[in-house]
C-alpha positions in Angstrom: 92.3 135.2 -15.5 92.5 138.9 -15.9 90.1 140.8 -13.9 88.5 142.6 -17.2 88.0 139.0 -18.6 86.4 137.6 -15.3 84.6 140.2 -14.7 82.9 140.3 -18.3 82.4 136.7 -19.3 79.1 135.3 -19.4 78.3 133.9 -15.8 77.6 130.7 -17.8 81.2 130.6 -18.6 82.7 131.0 -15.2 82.2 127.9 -12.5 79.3 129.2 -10.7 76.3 127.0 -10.2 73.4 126.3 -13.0 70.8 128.0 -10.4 73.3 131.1 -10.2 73.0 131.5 -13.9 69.5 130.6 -14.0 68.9 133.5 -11.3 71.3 135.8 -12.8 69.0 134.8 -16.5 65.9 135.9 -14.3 67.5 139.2 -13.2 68.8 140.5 -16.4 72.6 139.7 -15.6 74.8 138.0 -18.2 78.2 139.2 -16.7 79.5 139.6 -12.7 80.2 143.1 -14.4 76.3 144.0 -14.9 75.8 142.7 -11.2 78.3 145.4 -9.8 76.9 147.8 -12.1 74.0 147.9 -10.1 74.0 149.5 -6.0 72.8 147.1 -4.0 69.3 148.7 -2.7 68.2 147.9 -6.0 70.0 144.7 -6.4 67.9 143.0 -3.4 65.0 144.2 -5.0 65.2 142.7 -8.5 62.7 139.4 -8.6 64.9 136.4 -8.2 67.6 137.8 -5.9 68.3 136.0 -2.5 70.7 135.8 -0.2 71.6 132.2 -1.1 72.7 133.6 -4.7 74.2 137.0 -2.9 76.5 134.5 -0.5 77.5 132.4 -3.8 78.6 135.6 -5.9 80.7 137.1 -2.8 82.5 134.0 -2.1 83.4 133.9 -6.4 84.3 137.1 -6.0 86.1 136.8 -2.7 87.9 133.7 -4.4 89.4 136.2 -7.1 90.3 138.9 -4.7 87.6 140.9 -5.9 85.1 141.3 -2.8 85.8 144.8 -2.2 83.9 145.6 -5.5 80.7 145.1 -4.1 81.4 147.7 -2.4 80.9 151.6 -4.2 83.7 153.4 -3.0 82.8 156.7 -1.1 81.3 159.5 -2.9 80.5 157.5 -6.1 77.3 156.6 -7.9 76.8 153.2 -9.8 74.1 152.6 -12.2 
């Protein structure tokens, strides 16, 4: 899958668990895209998030080679 397409299907799409999505509902994510959209001081702040569904999002994004976009590159400013 193309990263554009992974990045911007519905997480109920992709093969993540129901209580990702659920959590991802709760947060106001329906693609991995809106999650990276976000910097990550307020990301562990959104009502829902925990570390359980943090570990579960890196290693889907790890499996796609895609890890290092949690990451904001130096210098840059998401959301």
């Amino acid at each position: 899958m193309k990263t554009a397409d992974f990045l911007n299907r519905p997480v109920s799409r992709l093969e993540l668990s129901k209580e990702f999505c659920e959590k991802c509902g709760r947060m106001g994510f329906e693609t991995i895209a809106d999650i990276l959209f976000v910097v990550p001081e307020e990301l562990i702040q959104r009502e829902g998030f925990d570390y359980h569904w943090l570990a579960e999002l890196s290693e889907t994004l790890n499996k796609e080679g895609l890890l290092h976009l949690l990451q904001p590159l130096p210098g840059s400013i998401r959301g």
